[in-house]
C-alpha positions as YAML, in Angstrom:
chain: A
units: angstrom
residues:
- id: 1
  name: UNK
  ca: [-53.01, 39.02, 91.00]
- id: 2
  name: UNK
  ca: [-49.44, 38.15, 91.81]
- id: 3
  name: UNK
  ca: [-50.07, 35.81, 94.52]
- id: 4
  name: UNK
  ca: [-48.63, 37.98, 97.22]
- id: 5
  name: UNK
  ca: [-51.09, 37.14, 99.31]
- id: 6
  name: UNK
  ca: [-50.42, 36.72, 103.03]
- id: 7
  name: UNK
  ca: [-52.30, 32.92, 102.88]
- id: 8
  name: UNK
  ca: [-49.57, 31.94, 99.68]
- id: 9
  name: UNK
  ca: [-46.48, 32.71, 102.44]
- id: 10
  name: UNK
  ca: [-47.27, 30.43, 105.29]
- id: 11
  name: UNK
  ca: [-45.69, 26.98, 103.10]
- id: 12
  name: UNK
  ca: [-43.86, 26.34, 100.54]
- id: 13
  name: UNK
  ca: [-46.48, 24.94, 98.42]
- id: 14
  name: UNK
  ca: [-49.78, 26.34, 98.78]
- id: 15
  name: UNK
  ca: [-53.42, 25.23, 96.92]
- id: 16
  name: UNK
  ca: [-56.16, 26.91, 96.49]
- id: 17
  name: UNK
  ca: [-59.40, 24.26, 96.40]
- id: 18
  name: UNK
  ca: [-62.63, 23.77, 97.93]
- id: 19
  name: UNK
  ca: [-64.22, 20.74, 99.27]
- id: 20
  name: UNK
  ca: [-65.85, 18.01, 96.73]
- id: 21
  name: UNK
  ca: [-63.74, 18.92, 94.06]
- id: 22
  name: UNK
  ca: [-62.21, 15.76, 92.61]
- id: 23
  name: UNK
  ca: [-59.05, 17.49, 90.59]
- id: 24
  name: UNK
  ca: [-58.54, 19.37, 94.54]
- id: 25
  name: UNK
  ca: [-58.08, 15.79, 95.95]
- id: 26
  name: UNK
  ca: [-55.82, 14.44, 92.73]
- id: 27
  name: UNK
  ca: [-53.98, 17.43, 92.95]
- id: 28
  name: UNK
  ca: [-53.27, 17.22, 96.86]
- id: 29
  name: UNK
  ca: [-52.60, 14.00, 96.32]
- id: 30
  name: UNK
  ca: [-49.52, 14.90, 93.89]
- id: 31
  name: UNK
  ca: [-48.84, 17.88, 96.17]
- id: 32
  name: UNK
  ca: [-48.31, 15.26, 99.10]
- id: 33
  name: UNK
  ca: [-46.00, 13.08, 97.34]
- id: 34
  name: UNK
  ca: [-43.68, 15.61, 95.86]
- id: 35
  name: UNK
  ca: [-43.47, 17.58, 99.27]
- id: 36
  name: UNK
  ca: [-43.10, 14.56, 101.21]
- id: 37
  name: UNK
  ca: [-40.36, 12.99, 99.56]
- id: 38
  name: UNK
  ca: [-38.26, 16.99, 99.07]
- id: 39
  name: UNK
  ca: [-38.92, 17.46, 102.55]
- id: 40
  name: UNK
  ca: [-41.12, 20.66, 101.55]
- id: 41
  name: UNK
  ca: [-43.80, 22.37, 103.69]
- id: 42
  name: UNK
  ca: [-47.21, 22.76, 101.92]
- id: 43
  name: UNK
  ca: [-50.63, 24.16, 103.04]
- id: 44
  name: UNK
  ca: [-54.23, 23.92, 101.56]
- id: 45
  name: UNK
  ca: [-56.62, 26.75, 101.59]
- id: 46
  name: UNK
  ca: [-60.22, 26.82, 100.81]
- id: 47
  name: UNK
  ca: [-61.99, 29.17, 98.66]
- id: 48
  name: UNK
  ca: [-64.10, 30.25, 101.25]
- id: 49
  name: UNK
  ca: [-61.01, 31.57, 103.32]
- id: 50
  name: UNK
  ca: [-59.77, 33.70, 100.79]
- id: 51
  name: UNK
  ca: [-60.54, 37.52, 100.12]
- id: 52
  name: UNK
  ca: [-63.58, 38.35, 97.40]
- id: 53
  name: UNK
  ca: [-61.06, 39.37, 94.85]
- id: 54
  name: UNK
  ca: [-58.94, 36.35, 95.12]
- id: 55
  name: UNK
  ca: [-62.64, 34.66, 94.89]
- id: 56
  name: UNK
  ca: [-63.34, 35.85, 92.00]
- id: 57
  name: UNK
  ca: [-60.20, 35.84, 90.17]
- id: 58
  name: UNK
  ca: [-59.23, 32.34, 91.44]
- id: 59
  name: UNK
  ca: [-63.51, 29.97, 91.20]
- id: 60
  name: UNK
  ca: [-63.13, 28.68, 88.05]
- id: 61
  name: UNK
  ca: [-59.39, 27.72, 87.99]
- id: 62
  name: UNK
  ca: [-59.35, 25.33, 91.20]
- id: 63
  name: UNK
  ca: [-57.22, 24.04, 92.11]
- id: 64
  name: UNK
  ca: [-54.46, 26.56, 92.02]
- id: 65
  name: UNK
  ca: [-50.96, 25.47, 93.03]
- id: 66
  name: UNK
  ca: [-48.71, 28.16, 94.19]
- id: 67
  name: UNK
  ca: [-45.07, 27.52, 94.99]
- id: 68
  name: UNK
  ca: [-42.82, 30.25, 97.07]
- id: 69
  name: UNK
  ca: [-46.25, 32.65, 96.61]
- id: 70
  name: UNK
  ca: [-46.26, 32.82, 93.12]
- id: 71
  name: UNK
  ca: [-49.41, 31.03, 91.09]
- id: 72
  name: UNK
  ca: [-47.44, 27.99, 89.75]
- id: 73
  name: UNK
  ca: [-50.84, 25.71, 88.32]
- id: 74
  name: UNK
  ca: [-54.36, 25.57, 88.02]
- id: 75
  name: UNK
  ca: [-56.55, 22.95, 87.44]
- id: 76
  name: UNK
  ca: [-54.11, 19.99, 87.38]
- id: 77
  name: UNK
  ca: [-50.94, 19.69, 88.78]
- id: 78
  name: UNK
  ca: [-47.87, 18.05, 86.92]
- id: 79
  name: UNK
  ca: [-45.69, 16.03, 89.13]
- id: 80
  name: UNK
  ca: [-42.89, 16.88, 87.07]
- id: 81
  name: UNK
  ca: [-43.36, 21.10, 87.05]
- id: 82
  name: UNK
  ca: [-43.76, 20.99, 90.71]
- id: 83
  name: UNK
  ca: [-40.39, 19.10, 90.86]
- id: 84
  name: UNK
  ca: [-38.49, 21.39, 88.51]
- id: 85
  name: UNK
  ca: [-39.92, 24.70, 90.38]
- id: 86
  name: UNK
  ca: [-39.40, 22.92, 93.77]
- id: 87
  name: UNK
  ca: [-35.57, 22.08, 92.63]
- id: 88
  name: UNK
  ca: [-34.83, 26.10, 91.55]
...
């Protein structure tokens, strides 16, 4: 997957997450502060919204970060990565 997707081109920052998933909520949580502050648009996209392939490939990595619609991080995100691929 190269996260062409038409759901990663909408923001910025996009996650991929589901709801109930603690590292989805710490991760947003990063996701917030870094966009707010760089003036960067983000989205969040369930699981359930995606196609099956994107399912499949994507379950057991949440949550997935991707920035300009390329898979940037999954699981947890680092404040400092998103910076640095935020600032290129």
């Amino acid at each position: 997957m190269t996260g062409t997707s038409v759901w990663t081109e909408r923001a910025r920052v996009v996650m991929l997450g589901k709801p109930g998933c603690h590292l989805c909520e710490e991760a947003w949580s990063v996701i917030t502060r870094v966009t707010d502050e760089l003036g960067v648009d983000r989205a969040e996209r369930s699981l359930d919204e995606v196609s099956e392939a994107e399912r499949e490939e994507y379950w057991d990595k949440i949550p997935v970060t991707f920035v300009d619609g390329r898979r940037h991080d999954f699981w947890r995100v680092s404040e400092e990565r998103l910076r640095s691929a935020l600032s290129s």
